[in-house]
C-alpha positions as CSV (number, residue, x, y, z in Angstrom):
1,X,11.0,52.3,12.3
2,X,11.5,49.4,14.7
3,X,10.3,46.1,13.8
4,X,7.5,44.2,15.2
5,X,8.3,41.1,17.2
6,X,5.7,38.8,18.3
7,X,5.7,40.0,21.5
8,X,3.8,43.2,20.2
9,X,0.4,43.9,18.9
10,X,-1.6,40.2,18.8
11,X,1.5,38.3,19.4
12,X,0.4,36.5,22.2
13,X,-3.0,35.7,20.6
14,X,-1.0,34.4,17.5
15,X,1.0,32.6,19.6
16,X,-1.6,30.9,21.3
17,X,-3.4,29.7,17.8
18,X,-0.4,28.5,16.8
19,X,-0.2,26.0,19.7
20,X,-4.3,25.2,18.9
21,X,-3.6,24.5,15.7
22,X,-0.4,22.1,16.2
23,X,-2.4,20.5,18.6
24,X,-5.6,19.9,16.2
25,X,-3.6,18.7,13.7
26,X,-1.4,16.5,15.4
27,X,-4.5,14.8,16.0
28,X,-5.1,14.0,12.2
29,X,-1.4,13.7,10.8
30,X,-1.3,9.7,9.8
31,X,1.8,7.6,10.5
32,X,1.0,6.5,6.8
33,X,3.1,9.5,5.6
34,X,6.2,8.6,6.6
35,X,5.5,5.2,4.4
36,X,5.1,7.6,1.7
37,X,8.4,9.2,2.7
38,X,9.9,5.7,3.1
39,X,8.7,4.1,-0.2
40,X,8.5,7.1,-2.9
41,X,8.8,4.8,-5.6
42,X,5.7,2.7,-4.7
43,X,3.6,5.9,-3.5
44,X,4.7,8.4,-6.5
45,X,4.7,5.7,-8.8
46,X,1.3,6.7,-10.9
47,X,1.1,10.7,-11.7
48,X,-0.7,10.8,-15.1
49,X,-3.8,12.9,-14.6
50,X,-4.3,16.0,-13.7
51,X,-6.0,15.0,-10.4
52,X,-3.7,13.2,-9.5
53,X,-1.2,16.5,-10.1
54,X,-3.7,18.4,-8.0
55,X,-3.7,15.8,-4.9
56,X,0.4,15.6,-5.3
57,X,0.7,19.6,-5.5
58,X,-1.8,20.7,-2.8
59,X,-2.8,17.6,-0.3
60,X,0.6,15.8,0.7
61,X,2.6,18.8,2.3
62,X,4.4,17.5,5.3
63,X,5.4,21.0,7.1
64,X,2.8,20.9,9.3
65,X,2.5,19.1,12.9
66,X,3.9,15.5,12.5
67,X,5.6,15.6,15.8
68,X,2.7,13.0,16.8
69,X,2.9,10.8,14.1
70,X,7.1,10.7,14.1
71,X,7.2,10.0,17.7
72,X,4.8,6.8,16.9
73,X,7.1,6.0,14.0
74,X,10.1,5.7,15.8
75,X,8.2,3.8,18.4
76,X,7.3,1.3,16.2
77,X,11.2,1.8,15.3
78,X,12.2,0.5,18.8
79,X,10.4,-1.7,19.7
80,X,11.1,-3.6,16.7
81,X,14.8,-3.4,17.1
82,X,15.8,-0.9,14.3
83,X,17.5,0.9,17.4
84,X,20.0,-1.7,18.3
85,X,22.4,-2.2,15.3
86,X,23.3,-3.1,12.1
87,X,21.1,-6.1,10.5
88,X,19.1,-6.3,13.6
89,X,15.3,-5.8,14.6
90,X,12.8,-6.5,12.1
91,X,11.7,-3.8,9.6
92,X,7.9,-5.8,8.9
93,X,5.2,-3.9,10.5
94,X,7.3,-0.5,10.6
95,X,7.3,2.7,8.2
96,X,9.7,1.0,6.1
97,X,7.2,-2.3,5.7
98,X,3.9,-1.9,6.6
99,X,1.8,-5.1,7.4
100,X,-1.6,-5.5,6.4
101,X,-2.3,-7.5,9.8
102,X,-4.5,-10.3,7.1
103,X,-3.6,-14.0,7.5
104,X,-4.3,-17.0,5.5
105,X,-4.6,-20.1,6.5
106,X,-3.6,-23.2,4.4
107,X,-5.8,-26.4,4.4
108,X,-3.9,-30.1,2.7
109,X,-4.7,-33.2,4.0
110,X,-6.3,-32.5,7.0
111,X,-3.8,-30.2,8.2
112,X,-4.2,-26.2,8.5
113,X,-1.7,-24.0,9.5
114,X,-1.6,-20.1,9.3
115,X,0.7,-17.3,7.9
116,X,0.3,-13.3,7.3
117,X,-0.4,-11.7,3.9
118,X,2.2,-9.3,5.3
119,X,2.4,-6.6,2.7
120,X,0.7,-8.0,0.2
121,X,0.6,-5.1,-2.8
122,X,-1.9,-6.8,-5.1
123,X,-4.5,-7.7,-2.2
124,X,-4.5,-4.1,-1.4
125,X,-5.2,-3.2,-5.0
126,X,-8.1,-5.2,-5.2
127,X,-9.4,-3.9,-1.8
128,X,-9.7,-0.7,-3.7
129,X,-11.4,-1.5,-6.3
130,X,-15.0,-0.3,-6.2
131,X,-18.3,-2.4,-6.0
132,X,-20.9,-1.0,-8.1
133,X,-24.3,0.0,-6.6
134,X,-26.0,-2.1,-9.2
135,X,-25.1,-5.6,-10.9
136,X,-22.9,-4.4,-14.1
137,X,-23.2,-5.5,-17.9
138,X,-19.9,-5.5,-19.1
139,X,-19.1,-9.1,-20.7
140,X,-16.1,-9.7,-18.2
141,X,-17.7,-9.2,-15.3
142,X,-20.3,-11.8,-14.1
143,X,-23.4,-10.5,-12.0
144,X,-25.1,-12.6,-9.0
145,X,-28.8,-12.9,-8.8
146,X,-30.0,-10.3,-7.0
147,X,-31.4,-12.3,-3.7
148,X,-35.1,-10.7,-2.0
149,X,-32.8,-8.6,0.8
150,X,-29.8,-6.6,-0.4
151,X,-27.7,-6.5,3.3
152,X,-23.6,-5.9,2.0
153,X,-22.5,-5.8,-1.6
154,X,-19.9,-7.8,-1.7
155,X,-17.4,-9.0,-4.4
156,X,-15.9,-12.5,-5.2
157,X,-12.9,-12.0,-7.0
158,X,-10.5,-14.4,-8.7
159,X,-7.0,-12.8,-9.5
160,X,-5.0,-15.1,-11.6
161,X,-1.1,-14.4,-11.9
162,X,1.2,-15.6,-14.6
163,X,4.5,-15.2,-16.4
164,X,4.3,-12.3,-19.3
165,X,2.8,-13.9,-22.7
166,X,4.3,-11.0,-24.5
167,X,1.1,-9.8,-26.1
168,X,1.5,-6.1,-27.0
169,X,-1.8,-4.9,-26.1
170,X,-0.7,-5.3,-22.5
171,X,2.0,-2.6,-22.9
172,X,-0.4,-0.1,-22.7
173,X,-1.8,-1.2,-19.0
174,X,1.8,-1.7,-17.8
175,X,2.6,-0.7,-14.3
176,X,6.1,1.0,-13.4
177,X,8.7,-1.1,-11.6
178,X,8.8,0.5,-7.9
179,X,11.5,-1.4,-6.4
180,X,14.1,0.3,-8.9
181,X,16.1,3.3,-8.2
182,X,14.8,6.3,-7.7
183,X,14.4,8.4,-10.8
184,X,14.4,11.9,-11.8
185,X,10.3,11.3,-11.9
186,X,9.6,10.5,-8.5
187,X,12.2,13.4,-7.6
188,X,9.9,16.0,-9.5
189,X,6.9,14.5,-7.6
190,X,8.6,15.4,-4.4
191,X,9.4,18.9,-4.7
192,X,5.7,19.0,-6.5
193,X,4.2,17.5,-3.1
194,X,6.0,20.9,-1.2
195,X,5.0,23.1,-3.7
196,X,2.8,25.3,-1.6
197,X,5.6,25.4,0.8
198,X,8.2,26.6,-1.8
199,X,6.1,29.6,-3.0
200,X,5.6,30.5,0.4
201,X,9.2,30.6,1.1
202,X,10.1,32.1,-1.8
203,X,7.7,35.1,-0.9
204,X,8.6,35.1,2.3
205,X,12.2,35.7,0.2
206,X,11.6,38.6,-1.7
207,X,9.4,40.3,-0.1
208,X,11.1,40.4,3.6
209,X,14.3,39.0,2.6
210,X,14.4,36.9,5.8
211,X,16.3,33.8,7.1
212,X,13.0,32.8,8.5
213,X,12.2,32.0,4.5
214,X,14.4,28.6,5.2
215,X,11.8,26.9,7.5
216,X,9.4,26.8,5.0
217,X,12.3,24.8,2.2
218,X,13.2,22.2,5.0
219,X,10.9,19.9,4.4
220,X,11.4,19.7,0.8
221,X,15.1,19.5,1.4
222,X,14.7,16.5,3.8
223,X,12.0,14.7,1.0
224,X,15.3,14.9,-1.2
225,X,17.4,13.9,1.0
226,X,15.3,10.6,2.5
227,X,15.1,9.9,-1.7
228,X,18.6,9.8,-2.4
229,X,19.1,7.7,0.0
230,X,16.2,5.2,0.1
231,X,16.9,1.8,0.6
232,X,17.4,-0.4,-2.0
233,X,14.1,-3.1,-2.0
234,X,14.3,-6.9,-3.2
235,X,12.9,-7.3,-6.5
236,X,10.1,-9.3,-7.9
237,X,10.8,-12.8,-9.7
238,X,9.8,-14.1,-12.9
239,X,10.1,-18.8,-12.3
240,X,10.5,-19.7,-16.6
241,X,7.9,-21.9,-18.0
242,X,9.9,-24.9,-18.5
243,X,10.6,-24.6,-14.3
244,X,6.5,-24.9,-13.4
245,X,6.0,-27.7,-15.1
246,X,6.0,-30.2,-12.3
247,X,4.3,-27.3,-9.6
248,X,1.2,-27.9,-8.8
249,X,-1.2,-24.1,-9.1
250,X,-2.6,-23.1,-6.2
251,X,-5.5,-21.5,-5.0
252,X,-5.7,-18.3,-2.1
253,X,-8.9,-17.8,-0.9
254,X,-9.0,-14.1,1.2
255,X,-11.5,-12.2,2.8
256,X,-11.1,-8.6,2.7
257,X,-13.4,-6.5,5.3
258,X,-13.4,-3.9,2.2
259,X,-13.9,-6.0,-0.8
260,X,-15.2,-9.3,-0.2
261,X,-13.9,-12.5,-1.5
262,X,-10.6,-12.8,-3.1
263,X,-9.1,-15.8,-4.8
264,X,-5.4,-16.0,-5.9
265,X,-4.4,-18.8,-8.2
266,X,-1.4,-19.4,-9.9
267,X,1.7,-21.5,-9.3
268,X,3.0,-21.1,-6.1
269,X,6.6,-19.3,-6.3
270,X,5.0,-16.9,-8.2
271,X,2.1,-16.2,-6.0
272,X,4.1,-16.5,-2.5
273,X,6.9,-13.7,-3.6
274,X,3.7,-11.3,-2.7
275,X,3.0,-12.4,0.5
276,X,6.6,-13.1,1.6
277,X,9.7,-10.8,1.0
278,X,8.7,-9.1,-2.4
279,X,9.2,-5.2,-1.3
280,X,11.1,-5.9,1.7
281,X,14.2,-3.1,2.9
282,X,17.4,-4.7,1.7
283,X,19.5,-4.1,5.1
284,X,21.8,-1.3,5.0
285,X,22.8,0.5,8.1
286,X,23.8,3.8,6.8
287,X,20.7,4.6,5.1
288,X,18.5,3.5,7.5
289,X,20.1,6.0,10.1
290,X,19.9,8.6,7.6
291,X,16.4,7.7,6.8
292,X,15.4,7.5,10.4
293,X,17.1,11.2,10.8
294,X,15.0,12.4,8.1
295,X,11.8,10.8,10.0
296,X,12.7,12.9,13.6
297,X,13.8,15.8,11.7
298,X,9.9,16.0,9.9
299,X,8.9,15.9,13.6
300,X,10.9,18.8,15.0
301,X,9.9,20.9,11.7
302,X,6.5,22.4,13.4
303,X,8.2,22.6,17.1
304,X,10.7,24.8,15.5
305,X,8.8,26.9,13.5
306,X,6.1,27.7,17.0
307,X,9.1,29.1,19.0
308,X,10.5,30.9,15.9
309,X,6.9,32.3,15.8
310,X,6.4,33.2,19.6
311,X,9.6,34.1,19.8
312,X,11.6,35.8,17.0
313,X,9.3,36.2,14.1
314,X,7.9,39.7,13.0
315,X,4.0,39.8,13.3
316,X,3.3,39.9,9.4
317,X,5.8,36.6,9.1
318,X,3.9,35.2,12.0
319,X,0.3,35.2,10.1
320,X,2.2,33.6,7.0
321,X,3.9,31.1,9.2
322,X,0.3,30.7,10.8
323,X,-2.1,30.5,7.3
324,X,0.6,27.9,6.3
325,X,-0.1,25.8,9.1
326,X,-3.7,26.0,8.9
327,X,-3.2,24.8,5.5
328,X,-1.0,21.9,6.0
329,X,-3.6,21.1,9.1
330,X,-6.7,21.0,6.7
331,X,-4.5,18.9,4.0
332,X,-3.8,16.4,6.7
333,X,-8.0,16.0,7.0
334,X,-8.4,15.7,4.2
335,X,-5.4,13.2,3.2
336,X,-6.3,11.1,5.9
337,X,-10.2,10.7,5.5
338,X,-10.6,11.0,1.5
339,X,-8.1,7.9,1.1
340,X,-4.5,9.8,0.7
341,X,-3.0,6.5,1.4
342,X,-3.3,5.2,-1.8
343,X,-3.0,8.2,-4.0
344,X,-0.8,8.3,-7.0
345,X,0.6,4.2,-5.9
346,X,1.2,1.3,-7.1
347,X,-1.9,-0.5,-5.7
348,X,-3.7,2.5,-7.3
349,X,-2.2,2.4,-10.5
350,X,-3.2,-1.6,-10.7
351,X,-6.9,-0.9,-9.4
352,X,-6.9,1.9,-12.3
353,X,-5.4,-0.6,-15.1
354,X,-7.8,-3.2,-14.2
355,X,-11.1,-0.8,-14.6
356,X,-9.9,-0.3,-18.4
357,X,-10.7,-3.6,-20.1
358,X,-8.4,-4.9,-22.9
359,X,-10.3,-5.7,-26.2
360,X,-11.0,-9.2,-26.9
361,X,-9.0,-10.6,-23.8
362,X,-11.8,-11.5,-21.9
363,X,-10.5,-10.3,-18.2
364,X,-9.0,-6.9,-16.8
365,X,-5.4,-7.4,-17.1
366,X,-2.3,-5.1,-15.9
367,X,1.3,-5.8,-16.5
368,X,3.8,-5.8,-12.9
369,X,6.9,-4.6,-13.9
370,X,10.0,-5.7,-12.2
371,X,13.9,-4.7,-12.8
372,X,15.3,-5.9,-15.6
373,X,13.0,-7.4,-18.2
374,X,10.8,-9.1,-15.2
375,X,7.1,-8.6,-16.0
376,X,3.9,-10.9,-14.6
377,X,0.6,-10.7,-15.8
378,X,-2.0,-10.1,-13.2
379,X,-5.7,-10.4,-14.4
380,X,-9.1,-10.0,-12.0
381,X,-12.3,-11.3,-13.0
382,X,-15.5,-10.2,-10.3
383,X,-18.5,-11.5,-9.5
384,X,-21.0,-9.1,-6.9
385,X,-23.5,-10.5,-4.6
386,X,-25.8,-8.7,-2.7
387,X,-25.4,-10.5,0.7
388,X,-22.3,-12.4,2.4
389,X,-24.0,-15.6,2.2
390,X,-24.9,-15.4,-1.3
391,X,-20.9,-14.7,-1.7
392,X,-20.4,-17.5,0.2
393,X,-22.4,-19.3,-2.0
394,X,-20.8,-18.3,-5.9
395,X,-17.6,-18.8,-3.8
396,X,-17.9,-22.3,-3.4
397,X,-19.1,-22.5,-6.7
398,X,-15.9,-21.3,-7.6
399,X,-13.8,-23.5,-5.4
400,X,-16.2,-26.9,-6.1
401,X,-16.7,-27.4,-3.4
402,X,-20.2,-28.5,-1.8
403,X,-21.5,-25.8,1.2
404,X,-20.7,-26.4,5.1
405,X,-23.5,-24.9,7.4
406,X,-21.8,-21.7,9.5
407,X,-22.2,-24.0,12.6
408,X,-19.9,-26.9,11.1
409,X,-17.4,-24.7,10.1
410,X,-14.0,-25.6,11.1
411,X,-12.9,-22.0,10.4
412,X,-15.6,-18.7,9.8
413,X,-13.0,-15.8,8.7
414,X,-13.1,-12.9,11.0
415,X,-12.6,-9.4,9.7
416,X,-8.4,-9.7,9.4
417,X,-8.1,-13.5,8.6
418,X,-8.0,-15.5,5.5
419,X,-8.1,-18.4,4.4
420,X,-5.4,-20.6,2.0
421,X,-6.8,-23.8,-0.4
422,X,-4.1,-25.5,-2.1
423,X,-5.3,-28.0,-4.7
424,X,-3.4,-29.6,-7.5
425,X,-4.5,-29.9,-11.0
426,X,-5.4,-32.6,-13.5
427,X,-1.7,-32.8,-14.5
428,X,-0.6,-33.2,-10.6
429,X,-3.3,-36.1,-10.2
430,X,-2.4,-38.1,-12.9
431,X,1.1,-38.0,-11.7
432,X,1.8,-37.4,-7.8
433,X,5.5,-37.5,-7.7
434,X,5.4,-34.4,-9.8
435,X,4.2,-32.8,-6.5
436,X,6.9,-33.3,-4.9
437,X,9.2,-30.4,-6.4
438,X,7.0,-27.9,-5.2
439,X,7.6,-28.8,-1.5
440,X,10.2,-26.6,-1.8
441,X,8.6,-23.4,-2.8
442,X,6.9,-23.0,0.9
443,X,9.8,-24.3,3.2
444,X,8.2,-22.8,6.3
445,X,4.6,-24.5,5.3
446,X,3.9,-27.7,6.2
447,X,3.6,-29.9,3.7
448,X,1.9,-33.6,4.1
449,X,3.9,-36.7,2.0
450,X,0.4,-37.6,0.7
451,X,-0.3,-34.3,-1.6
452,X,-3.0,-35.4,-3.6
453,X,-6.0,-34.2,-3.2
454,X,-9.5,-33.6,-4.7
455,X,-10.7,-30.1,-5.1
456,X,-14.5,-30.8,-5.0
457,X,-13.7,-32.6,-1.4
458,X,-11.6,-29.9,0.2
459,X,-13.4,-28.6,3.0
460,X,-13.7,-25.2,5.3
């Protein structure tokens, strides 16, 4: 009996939904996959529920059309540089770094100058936290008066970060470390992802003993592949105790278009690490061209498999190769629009920690875990207003400082801007040379010889 190509019976008609449906999918595939290919530490890093098993297993394949979304990539590859050579271009605002586009501004003395947030892991964990449709009771979180017109829920937030204290209860809303090596975890998660993929290609296997059973294992092989050789990302730092003494705490004040108000306090090296070069690729050409391979080989995988289909497939193999597709095309819909890009992360896993309060420590609280023995203690406090004035209001409360009319402003912050307070405490004031060590903490920030300054006079 001869075998059927896709040239006869509804070849042609299969052919030509192939082509729709790479096209329609295309469309939806987000460049913020190949992050998560990038990064599988930071994006696998939180698998502990069975949901989260379910979105890993059934929502992430990537053997579908990505041909649009890899072509973008590896724009974004050359015109930053990656292209040219060893150790040059920039990797911020690529696959390999993504930039969250916010900026802060810093106000001392009378002088302001602005820098980015960059890629700023805990700002994008508090922009996921959710703001409850009505004012909550729970002890740690303080409710606004509800004003006569509810317009935008909006949270103010204070996020306060400090060395570990070493209390135990913490150990229990510790987050994994996701600048380490890759482990035998995050390897498991991978192949998980492609599971749908694997069965199919093991059917495909036994049941028609084909070659054709290998298109459907390539993009688990190439997830392996990017993992073992991911490149290596700069740690997060711990600055002993006896070291802060004579740094003056700062104070971060950012507006997030998703979550409201945000203020940051801490001292200074250890806040600045998160908006700097905490995260960032540690430069290595080798496995950046092997990671950039892996990048166009994800977008040749549904090129491929269409002229295997139109051309060389048997019709029964060309409605598996088809369902498959359609599958992978209504995963990408739904990864993209039901908020796949934070799924099973790091941010995620720090949004979840800080929604399970901690008995009798009076503020959400989640442990950042670095290499080594490096740990910081992040805890989030939030207050929710029913309008963005009335935010503006408990947010100068929070500051003390006294409220500037919108048409005195010096600075209103637009939908990707923020803006930076630094203040220094009671211990700074009494003593203003003590200051004068933390000049350098924020080389590239300008920093006025007269440092001391009054919170309650600080001004937008």
């Amino acid at each position: 009996m001869p075998v059927q190509t896709a040239n006869s019976g509804n070849g042609p008609i299969l052919s030509a939904l192939g082509t729709v449906i790479g096209y329609i999918g295309s469309e939806a595939a987000p460049e913020h996959l190949f992050q998560r290919l990038l990064w599988p530490q930071r994006f696998y890093n939180e698998i502990t529920t069975f949901h989260d098993v379910i979105e890993v297993a059934f929502l992430m394949p990537m053997g579908g059309p990505l041909y649009k979304a890899s072509l973008k990539t590896l724009d974004r590859f050359f015109v930053n540089g990656l292209f040219r050579g060893s150790e040059l271009g920039h990797m911020l605002g690529t696959a390999f770094f993504h930039d969250s586009k916010l900026e802060y501004t810093l106000h001392i003395n009378g002088t302001q100058s602005r820098e980015h947030v960059r890629n700023g892991l805990l700002v994008e964990a508090v922009s996921l936290m959710e703001i409850p449709s009505e004012n909550p009771t729970s002890t740690n979180i303080e409710a606004c008066s509800k004003p006569a017109k509810i317009r935008s829920r909006i949270a103010v937030s204070t996020l306060r970060i400090t060395n570990d204290s070493g209390h135990k209860r913490l150990l229990s809303h510790q987050i994994g470390n996701e600048t380490g090596a890759v482990t035998l975890r995050i390897y498991a998660a991978l192949l998980l992802s492609e599971f749908a993929g694997l069965v199919t290609g093991v059917v495909v296997l036994c049941i028609w003993r084909s070659s054709f059973a290998s298109l459907w294992f390539i993009p688990a092989t190439l997830k392996l592949l990017n993992a073992f050789f991911t490149i290596p990302r700069q740690h997060m730092i711990t600055v002993p105790a006896s070291d802060t003494v004579n740094e003056s705490e700062s104070k971060f004040e950012i507006y997030l278009p998703q979550h409201g108000f945000l203020v940051v306090e801490g001292n200074t090296s250890l806040i600045l690490q998160f908006f700097r070069h905490y995260g960032h690729p540690v430069r290595g050409r080798f496995r950046e061209v092997v990671q950039i391979i892996t990048v166009v080989g994800f977008g040749l995988v549904f090129p491929v498999g269409l002229f295997c289909s139109v051309v060389l497939m048997p019709t029964e193999l060309q409605y598996v190769w088809l369902c498959y597709q359609l599958y992978c095309c209504a995963s990408l819909y739904i990864y993209r629009y039901y908020g796949g890009q934070s799924w099973t992360s790091t941010a995620k896993a720090v949004a979840r920690g800080w929604t399970r309060p901690i008995a009798n420590m009076g503020e959400n609280t989640v442990l950042l875990s670095g290499e080594g023995d490096t740990r910081l203690m992040a805890s989030l406090t939030s207050t929710y207003c029913d309008s963005y004035a009335h935010g503006k209001e408990v947010l100068a409360k929070l500051l003390g400082q006294e409220m500037v009319p919108d048409g005195k402003r010096d600075l209103e912050p637009g939908p990707n801007s923020a803006v930076v307070r630094r203040s220094t405490f009671p211990l700074a004031q009494k003593d203003p040379s003590l200051i004068a060590g933390s000049n350098t903490l924020s080389s590239d920030a300008p920093v006025s010889s007269q440092t001391e300054c009054e919170p309650s006079r600080l001004k937008d």
